[in-house]
KETORBA-382419 format. One record per atom (N, C-alpha, C): x, z, y; residue in one letter. Coordinates in pm, whole numbers, padded with zeros to 5 digits, always signed. Each point is the difference from the previous one (the first is absolute). Last residue first. Example, Ala and Ser with C-alpha at 12.3 -4.5 7.8 and 13.67 -1.06 7.14 Angstrom:
% residues 2
+01285+00708-00225S
+00082+00006+00119S
-00077+00073+00109S
+00029-00007-00572A
-00089+00000+00119A
+00090+00000+00120A
% end
This chain:
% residues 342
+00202-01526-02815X
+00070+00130-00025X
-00160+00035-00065X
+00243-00504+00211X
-00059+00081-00050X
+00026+00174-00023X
+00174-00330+00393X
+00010+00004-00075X
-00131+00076-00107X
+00054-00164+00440X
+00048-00087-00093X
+00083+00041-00097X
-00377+00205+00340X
+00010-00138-00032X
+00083-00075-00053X
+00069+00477+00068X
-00110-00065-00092X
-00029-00145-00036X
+00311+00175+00337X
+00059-00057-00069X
-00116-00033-00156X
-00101+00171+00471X
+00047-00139-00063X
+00054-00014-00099X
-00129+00377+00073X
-00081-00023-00006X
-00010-00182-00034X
+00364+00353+00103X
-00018+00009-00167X
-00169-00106-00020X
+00208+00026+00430X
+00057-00109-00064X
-00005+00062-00137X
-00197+00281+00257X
-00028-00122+00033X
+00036-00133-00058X
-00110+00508-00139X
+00110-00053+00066X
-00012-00123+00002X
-00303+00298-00210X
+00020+00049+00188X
+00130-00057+00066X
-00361-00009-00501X
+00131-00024+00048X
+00018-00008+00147X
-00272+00248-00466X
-00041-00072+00135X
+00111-00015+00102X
-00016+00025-00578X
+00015+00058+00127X
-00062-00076+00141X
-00025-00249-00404X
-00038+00118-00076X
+00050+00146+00100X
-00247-00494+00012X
+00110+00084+00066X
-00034+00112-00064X
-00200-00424-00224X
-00050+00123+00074X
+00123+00061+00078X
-00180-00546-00138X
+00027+00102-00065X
-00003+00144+00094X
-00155-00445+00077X
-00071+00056-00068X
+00061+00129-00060X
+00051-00028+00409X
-00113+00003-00056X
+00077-00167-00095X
+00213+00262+00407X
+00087+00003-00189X
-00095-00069-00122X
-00116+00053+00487X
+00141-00087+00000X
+00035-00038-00137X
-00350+00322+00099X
-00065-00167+00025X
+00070-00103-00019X
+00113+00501+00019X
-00049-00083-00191X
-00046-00098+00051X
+00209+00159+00400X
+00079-00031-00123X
-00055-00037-00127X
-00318+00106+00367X
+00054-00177+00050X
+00107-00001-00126X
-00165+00424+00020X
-00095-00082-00053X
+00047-00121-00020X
+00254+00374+00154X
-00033-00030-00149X
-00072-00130-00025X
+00036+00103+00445X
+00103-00008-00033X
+00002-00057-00159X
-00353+00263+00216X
-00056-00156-00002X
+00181-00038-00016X
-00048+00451-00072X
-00077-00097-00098X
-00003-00167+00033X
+00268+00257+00318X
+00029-00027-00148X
-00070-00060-00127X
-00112+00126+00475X
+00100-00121-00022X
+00013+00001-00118X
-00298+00356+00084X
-00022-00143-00028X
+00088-00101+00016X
+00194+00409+00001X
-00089-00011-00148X
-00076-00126-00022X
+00445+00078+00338X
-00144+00049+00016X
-00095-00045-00147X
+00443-00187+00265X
+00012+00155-00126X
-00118+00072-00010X
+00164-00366+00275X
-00069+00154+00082X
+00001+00086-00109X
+00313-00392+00019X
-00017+00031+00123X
-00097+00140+00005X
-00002-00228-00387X
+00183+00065+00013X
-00028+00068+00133X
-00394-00254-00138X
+00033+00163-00017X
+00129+00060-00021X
-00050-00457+00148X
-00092+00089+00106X
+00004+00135-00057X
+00238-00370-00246X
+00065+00100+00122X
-00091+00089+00121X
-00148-00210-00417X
+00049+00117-00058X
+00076+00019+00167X
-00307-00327+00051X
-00081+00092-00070X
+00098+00139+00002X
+00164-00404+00074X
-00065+00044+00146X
-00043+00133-00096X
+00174-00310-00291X
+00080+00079+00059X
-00017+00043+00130X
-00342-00147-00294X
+00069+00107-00061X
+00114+00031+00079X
-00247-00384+00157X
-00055+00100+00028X
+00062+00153-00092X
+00272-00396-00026X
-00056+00006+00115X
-00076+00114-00019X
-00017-00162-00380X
+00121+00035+00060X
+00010+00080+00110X
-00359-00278-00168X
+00007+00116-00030X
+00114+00088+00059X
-00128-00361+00351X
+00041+00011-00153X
+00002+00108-00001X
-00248-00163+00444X
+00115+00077-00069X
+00004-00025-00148X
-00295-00199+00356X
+00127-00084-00086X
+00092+00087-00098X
-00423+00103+00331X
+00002-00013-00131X
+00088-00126-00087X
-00042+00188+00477X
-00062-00150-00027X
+00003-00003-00143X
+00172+00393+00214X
-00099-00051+00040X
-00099-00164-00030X
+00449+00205-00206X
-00118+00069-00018X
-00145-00051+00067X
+00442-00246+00127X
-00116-00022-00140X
-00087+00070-00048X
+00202+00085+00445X
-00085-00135-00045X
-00028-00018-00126X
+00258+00430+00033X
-00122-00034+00085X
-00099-00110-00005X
+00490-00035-00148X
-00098+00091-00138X
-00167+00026+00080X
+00298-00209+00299X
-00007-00039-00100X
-00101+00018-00121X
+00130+00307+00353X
-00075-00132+00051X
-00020-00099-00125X
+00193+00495-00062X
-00010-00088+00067X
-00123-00111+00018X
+00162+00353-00356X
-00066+00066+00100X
-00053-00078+00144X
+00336-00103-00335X
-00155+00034-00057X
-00111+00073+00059X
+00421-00284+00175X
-00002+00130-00047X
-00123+00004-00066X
+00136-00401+00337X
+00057-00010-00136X
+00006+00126-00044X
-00153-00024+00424X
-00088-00089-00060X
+00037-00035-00142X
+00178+00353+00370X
-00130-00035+00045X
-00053-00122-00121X
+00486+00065-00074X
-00102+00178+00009X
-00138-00004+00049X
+00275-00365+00047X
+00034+00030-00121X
-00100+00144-00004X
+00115-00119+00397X
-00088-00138-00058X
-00026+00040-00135X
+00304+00241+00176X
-00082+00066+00063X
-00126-00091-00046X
+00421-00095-00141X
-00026+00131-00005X
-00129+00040+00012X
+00173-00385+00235X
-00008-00026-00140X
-00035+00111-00099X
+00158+00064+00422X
-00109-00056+00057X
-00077-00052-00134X
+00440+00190+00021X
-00129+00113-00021X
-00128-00047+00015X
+00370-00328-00013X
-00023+00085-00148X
-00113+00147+00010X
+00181-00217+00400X
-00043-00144-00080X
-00106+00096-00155X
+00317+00221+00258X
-00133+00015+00071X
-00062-00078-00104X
+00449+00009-00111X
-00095+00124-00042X
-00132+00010+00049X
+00311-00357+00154X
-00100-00030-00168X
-00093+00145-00001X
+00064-00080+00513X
+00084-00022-00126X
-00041-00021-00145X
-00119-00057+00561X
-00046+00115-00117X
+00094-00061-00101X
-00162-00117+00533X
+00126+00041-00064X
+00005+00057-00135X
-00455-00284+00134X
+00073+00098+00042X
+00147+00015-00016X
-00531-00182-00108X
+00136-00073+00021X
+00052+00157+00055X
-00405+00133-00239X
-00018-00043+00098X
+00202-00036+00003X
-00340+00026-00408X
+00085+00075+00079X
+00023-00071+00122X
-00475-00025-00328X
+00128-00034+00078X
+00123+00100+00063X
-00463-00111-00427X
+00051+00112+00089X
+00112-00125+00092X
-00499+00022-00361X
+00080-00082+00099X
+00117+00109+00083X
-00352-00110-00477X
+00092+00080+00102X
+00063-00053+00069X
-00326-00204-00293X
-00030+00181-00052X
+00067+00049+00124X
-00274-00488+00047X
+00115+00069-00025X
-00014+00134-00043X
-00168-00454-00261X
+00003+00134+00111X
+00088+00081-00025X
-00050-00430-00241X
+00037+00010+00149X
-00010+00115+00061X
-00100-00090-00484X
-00108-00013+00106X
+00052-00033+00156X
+00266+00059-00368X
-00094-00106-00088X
-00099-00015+00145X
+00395+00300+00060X
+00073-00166-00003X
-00136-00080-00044X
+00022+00457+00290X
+00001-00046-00133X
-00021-00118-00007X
+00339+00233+00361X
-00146-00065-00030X
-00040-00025-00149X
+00339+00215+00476X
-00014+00043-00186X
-00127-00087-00008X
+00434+00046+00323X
-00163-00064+00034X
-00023-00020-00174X
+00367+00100+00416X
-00013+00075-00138X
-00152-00046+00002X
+00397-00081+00459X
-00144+00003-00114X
+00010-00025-00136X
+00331+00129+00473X
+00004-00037-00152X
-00103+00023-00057X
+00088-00203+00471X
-00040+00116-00040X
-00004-00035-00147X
+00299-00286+00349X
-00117+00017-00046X
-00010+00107-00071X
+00450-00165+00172X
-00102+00086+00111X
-00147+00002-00069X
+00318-00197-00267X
+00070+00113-00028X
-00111+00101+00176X
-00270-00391-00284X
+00115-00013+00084X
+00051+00139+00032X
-00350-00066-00393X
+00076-00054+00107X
+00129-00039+00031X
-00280+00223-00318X
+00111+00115+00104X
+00036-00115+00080X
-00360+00118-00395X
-00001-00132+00087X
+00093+00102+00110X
-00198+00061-00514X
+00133+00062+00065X
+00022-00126+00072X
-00392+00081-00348X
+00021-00103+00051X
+00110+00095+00109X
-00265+00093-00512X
+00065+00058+00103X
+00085-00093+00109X
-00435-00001-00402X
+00106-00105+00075X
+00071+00096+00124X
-00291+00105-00527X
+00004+00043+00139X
+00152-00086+00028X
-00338+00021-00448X
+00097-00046+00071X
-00006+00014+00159X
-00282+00090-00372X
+00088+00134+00046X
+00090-00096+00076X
-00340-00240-00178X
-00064+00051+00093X
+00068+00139+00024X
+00182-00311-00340X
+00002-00070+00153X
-00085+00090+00087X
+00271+00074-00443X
-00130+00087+00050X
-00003-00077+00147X
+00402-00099-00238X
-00108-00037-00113X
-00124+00095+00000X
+00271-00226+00417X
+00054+00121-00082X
-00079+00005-00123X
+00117-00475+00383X
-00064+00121-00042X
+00064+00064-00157X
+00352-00307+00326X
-00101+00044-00114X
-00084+00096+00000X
+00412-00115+00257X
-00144-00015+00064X
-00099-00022-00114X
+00506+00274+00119X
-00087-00077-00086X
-00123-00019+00089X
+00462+00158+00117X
-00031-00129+00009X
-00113-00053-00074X
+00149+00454-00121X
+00069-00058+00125X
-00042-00171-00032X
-00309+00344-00306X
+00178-00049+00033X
-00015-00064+00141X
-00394+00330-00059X
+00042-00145-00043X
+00139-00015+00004X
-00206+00467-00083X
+00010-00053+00096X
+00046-00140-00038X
-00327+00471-00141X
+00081-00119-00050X
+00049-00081+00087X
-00245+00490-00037X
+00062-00064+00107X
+00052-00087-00170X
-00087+00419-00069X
-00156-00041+00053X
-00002-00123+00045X
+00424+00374+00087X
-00076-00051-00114X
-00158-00038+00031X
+00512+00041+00220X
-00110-00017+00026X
-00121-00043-00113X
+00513-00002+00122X
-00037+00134-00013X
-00183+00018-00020X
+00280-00425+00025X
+00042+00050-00100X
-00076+00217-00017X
-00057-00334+00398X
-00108-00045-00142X
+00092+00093-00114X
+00188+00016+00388X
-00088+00126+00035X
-00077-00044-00190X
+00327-00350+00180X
+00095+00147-00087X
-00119+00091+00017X
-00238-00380+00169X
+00117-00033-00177X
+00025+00100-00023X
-00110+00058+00456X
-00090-00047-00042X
+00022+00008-00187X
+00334-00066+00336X
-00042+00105-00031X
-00072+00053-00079X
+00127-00459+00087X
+00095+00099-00101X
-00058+00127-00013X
-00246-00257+00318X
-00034-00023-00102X
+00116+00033-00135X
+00058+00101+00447X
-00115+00070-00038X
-00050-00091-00141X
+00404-00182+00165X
+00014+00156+00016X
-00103+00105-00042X
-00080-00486+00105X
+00107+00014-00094X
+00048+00152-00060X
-00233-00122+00411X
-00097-00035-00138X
+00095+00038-00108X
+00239+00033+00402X
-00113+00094-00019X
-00056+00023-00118X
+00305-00343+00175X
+00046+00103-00109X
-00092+00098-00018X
-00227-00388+00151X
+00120+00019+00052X
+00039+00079-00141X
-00360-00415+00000X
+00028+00162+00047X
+00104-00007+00047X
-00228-00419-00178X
+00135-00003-00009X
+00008+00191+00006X
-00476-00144-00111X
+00116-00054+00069X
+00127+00023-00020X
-00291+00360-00232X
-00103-00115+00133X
+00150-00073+00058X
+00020+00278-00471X
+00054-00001+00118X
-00063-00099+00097X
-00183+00298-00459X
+00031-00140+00078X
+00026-00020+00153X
-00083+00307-00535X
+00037+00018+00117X
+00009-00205+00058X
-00304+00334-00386X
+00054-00109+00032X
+00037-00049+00131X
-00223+00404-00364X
+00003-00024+00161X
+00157-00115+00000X
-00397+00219-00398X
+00104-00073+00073X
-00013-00050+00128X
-00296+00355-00269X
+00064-00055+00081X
+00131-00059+00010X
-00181+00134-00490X
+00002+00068+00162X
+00016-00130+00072X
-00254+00098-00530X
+00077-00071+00073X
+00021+00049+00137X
-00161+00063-00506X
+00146+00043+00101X
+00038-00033+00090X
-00463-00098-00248X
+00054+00149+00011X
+00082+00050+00083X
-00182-00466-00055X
+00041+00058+00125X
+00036+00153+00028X
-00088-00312-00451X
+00036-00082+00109X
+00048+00077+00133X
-00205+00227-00360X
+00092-00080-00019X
+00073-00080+00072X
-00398+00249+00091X
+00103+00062-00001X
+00103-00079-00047X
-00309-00313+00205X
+00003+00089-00076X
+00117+00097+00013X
-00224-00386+00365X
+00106+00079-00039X
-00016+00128-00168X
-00308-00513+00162X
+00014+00188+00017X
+00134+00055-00050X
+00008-00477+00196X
-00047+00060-00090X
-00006+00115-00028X
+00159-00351+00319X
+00108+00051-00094X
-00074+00080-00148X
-00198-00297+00387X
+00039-00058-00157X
+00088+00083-00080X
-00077+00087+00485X
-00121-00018-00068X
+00022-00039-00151X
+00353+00047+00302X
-00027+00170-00072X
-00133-00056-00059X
+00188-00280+00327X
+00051-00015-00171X
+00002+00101-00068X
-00231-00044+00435X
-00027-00082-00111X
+00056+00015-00121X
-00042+00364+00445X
+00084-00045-00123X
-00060-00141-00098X
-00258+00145+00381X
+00072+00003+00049X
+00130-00003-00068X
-00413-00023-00208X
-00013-00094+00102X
+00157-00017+00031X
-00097+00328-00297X
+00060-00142-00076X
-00047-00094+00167X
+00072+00543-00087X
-00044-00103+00108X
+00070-00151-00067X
-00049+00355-00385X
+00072-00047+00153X
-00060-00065+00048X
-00058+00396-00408X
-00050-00083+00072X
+00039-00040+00142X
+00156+00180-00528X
-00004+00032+00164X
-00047-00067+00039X
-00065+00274-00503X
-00016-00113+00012X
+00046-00030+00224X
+00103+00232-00560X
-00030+00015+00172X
-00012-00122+00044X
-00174+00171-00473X
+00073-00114+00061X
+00001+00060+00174X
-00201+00343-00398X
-00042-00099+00086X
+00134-00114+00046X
-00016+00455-00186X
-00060-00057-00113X
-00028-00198+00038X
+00159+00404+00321X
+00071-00071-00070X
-00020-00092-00123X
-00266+00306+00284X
+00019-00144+00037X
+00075-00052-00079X
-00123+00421-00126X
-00067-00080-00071X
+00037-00166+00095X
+00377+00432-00069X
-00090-00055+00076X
-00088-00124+00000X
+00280+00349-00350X
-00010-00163+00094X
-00097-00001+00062X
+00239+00438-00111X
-00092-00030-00040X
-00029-00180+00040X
+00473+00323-00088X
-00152-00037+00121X
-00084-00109-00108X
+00305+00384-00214X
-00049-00123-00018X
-00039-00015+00135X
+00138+00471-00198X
+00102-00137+00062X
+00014-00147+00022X
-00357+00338-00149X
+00028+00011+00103X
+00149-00038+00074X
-00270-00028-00437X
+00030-00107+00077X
+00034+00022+00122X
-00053+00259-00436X
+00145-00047+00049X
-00002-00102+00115X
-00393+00207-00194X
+00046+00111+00046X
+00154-00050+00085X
-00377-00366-00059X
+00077+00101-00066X
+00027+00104+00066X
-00231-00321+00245X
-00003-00067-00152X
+00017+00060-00067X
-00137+00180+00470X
+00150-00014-00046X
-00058-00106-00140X
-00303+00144+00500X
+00023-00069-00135X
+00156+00005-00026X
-00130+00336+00385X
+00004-00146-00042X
+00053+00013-00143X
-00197+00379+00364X
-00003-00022-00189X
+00026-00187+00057X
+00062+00448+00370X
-00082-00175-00079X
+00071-00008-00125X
-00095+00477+00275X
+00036-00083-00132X
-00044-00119+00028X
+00119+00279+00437X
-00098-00033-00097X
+00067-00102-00066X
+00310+00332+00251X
-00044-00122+00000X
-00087-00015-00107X
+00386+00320+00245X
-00129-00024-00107X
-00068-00104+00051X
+00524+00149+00120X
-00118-00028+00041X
-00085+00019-00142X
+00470+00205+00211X
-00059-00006-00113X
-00159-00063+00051X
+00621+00018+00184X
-00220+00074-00012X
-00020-00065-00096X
+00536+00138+00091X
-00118-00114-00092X
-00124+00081+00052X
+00496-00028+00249X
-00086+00121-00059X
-00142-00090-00038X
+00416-00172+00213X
-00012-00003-00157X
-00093+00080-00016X
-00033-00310+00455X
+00020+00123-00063X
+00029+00008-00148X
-00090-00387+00349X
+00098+00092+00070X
-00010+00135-00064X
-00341-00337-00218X
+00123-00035+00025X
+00032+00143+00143X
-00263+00158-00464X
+00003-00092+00093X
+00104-00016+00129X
-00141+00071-00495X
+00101+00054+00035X
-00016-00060+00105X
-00315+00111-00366X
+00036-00118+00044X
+00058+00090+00089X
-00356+00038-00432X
+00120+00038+00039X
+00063-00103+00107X
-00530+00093-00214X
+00156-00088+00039X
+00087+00060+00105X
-00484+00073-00309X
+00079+00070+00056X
+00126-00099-00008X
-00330-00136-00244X
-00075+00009+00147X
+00096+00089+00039X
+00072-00429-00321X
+00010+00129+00024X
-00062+00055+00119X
+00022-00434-00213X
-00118+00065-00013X
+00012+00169+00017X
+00331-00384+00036X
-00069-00032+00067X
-00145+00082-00023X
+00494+00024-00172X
-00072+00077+00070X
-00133-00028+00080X
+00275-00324-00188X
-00034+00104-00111X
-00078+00136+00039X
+00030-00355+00361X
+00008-00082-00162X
-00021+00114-00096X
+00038+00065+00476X
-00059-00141+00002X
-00023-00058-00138X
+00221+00466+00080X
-00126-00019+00050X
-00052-00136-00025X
+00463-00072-00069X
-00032+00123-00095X
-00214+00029+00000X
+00291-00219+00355X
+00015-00098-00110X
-00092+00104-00120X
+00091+00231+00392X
-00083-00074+00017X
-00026-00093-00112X
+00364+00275-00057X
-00149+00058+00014X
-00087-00083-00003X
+00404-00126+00044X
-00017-00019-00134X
-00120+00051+00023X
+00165-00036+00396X
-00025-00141-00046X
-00075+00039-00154X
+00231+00363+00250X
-00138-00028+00037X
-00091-00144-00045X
+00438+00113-00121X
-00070+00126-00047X
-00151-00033+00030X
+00366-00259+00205X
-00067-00056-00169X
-00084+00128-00043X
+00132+00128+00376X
-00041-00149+00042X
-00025-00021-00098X
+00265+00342-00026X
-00135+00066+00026X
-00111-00116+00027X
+00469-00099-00048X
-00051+00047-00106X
-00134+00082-00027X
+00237-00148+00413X
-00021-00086-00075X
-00063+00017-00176X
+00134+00377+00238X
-00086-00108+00166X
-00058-00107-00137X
+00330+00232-00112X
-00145+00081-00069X
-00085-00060+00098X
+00471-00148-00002X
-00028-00036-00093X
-00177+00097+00009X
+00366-00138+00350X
-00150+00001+00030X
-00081+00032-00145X
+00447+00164+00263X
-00056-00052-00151X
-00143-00007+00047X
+00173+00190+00331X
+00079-00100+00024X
-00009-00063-00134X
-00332+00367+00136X
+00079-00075+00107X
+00049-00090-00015X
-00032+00315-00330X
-00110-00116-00003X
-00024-00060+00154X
+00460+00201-00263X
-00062+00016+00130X
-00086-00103-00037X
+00303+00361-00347X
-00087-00143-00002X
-00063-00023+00154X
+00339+00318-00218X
+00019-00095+00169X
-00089-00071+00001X
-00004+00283-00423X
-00036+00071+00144X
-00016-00055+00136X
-00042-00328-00468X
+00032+00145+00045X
+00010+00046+00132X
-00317-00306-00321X
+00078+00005+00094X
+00026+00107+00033X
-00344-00118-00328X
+00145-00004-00015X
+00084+00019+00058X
-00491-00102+00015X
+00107-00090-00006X
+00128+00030-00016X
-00319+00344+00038X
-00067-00115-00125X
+00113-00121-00024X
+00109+00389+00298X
-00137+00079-00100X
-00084-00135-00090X
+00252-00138+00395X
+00093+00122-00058X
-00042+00039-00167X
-00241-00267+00336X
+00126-00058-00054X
+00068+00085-00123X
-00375+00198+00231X
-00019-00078-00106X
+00107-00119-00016X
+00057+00303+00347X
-00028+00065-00152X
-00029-00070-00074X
+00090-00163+00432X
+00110+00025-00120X
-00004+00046-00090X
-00364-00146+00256X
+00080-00113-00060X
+00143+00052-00051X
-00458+00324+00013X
+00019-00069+00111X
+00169-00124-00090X
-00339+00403-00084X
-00048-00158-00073X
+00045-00084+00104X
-00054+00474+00043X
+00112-00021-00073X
+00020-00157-00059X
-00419+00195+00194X
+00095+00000+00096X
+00145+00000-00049X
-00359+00027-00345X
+00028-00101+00125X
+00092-00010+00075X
-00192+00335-00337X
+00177+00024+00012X
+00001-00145+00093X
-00361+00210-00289X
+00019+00058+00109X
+00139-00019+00091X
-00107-00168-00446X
-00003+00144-00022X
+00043+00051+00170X
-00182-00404-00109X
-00115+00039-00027X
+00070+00141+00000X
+00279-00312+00158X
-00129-00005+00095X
-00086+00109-00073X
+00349-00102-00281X
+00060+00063+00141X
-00127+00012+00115X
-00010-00278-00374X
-00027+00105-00056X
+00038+00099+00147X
+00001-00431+00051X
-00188+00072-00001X
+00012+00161-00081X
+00414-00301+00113X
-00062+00048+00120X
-00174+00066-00006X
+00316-00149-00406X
+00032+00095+00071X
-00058+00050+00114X
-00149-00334-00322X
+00008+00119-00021X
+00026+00123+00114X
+00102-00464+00173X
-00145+00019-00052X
-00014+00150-00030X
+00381-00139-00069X
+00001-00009+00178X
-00135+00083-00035X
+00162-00189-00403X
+00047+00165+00054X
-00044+00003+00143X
-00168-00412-00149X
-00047+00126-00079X
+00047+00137+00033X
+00254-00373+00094X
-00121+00004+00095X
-00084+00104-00020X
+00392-00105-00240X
+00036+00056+00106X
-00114+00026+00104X
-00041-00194-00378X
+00022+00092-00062X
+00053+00070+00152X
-00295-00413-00180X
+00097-00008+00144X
+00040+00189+00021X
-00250-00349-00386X
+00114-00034+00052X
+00077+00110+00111X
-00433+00069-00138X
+00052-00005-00052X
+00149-00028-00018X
-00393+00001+00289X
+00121+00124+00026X
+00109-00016-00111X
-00403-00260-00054X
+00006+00020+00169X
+00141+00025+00020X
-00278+00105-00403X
+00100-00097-00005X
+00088-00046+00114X
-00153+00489-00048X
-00051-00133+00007X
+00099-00099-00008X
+00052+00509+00024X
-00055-00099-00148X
-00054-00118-00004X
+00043+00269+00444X
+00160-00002-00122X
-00019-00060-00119X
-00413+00059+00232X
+00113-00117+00053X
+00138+00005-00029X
-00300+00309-00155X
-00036-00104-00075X
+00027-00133+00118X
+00119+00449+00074X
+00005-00004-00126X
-00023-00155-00069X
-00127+00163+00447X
+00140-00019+00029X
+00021-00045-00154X
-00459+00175+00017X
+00029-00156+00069X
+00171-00027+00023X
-00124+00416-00212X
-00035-00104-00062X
+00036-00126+00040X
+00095+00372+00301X
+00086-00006-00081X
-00021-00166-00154X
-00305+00144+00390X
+00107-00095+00001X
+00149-00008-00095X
-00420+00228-00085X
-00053-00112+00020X
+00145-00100-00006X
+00018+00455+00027X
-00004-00014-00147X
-00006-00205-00005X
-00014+00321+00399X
+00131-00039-00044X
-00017-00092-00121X
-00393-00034+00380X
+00051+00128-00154X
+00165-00037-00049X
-00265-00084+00494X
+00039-00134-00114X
+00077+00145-00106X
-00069+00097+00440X
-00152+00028-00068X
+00008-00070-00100X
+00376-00011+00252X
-00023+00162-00022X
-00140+00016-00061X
+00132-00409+00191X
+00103-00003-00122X
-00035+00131-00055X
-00157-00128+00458X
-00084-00057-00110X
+00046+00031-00171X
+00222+00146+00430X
-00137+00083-00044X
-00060-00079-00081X
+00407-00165+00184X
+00006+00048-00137X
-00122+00084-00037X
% end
């Protein structure tokens, strides 16, 4: 806090002042009191009081039994506290040199300085605008191994129109007769797709390509004979290559095994964070899509100023031509852009 003691009250009183008045904050009346409360308490010498029942108590309402032990509500509410900030700095606040910020395992707020950048606004009102990014003026355009894909050669440059929305499909196929194995990990497999965003999966029995042939991924479930090892064998369907290979080894095991082994397949290559979303980043297959929903769960995950701008960015790329008029952190509020207007 020796840095906070050379920062003028007057300063941070201003700077606290004009994030309560931001559009930022506008909506979130409970956030604001948090906010207020812990900088005013910091500046009249009073920190060490900035601990999770007082400020239950002293903003949220809660009476005497409140236990921040067993309510997680200021845990969690100190989480969006810290989200709106950052959101706040990255856009309306983006030319302030004194910032307010609450950092994580404490409520007691420091205070940084930071040299003026001056970015371009259009208006006084545009600081709820992003700005478009000048690629966008442009056609995306992907480039495939047409040796090793032919029928990707004739498909023709992908436009936003054509490939804005498009994910991975993953299309299941049992090798041979199997056992109950295959059968078991490929149910699994189905009931996980319902939790899983980013992900499209083929109906049961289909052998049709998806209406993005270079997202199409072939999941192959070879179990043999009830003594053979249960293989899992992920490939993209235009080029042949492979993305993943796993096995369980024969054994005494039951569905539930069956199902963690499916679990676990599921978590290394179908997540946004996986193998999947991996190969296409790397080979430049990803759709707009696609990269907006890597984009916003990397700063769910760090909550950091540059996740976020570059978060923002991939969303007006999603929404381009029109504008988001908030910046959205829930995943399936992201899919659902794609079908509808707003």
């Amino acid at each position: 806090m020796s840095d906070v003691r050379r920062i003028e009250g007057d300063r941070v009183r201003l700077a606290l002042a004009r994030i309560l008045e931001s559009q930022t904050f506008a909506r979130s009346e409970r956030l604001r009191a948090f906010l207020k409360f812990v900088v005013e308490m910091e500046q009249l010498g009073l920190a060490s009081q900035l601990k999770g029942y007082t400020i239950g108590v002293d903003v949220f309402s809660r009476d005497g039994s409140f236990d921040p032990g067993v309510d997680p509500l200021v845990r969690v509410q100190a989480g969006k506290l810290r989200r709106l900030i950052n959101m706040y700095y990255a856009d309306e606040g983006r030319n302030e040199t004194l910032r307010i910020r609450i950092p994580l395992g404490s409520y007691v707020p420091v205070y940084e300085t930071v040299s003026a950048v001056r970015r371009p606004a259009d208006s006084a009102g545009a600081a709820r605008t992003w700005t478009k990014p000048a690629a966008l003026a442009e056609p995306i355009h992907l480039e495939f191994d047409t040796q090793s894909a032919p029928e990707l050669a004739t498909s023709g440059a992908y436009g936003p129109d054509k490939d804005l929305n498009g994910l991975p499909r993953i299309q299941i196929e049992r090798a041979g007769e199997g056992d109950w194995r295959a059968r078991i990990f490929e149910n699994a497999i189905r009931l996980a797709f319902e939790q899983l965003p980013g992900f499209t999966i083929a109906p049961a029995q289909s052998k049709g390509r998806g209406s993005n042939p270079h997202l199409d991924f072939h999941l192959t479930v070879d179990a043999g004979n009830t003594g053979r090892p249960l293989g899992a064998t992920l490939m993209h369907a235009a080029t042949g290559q492979l993305v993943f290979h796993r096995t369980r080894p024969a054994g005494t095991e039951g569905s539930r095994h069956i199902a963690g082994f499916a679990h676990q397949f599921i978590a290394e290559t179908m997540t946004l964070n996986g193998e999947v979303y991996a190969f296409c980043r790397c080979r430049g297959l990803s759709s707009v899509l696609m990269d907006c929903l890597e984009a916003t769960y990397l700063y769910k995950l760090e909550n950091s100023h540059d996740a976020y701008l570059e978060a923002s960015r991939h969303q007006q790329r999603l929404a381009h031509p029109r504008r988001l008029p908030v910046f959205i952190t829930d995943l399936s509020d992201l899919l659902a852009l794609t079908t509808r207007a707003f």
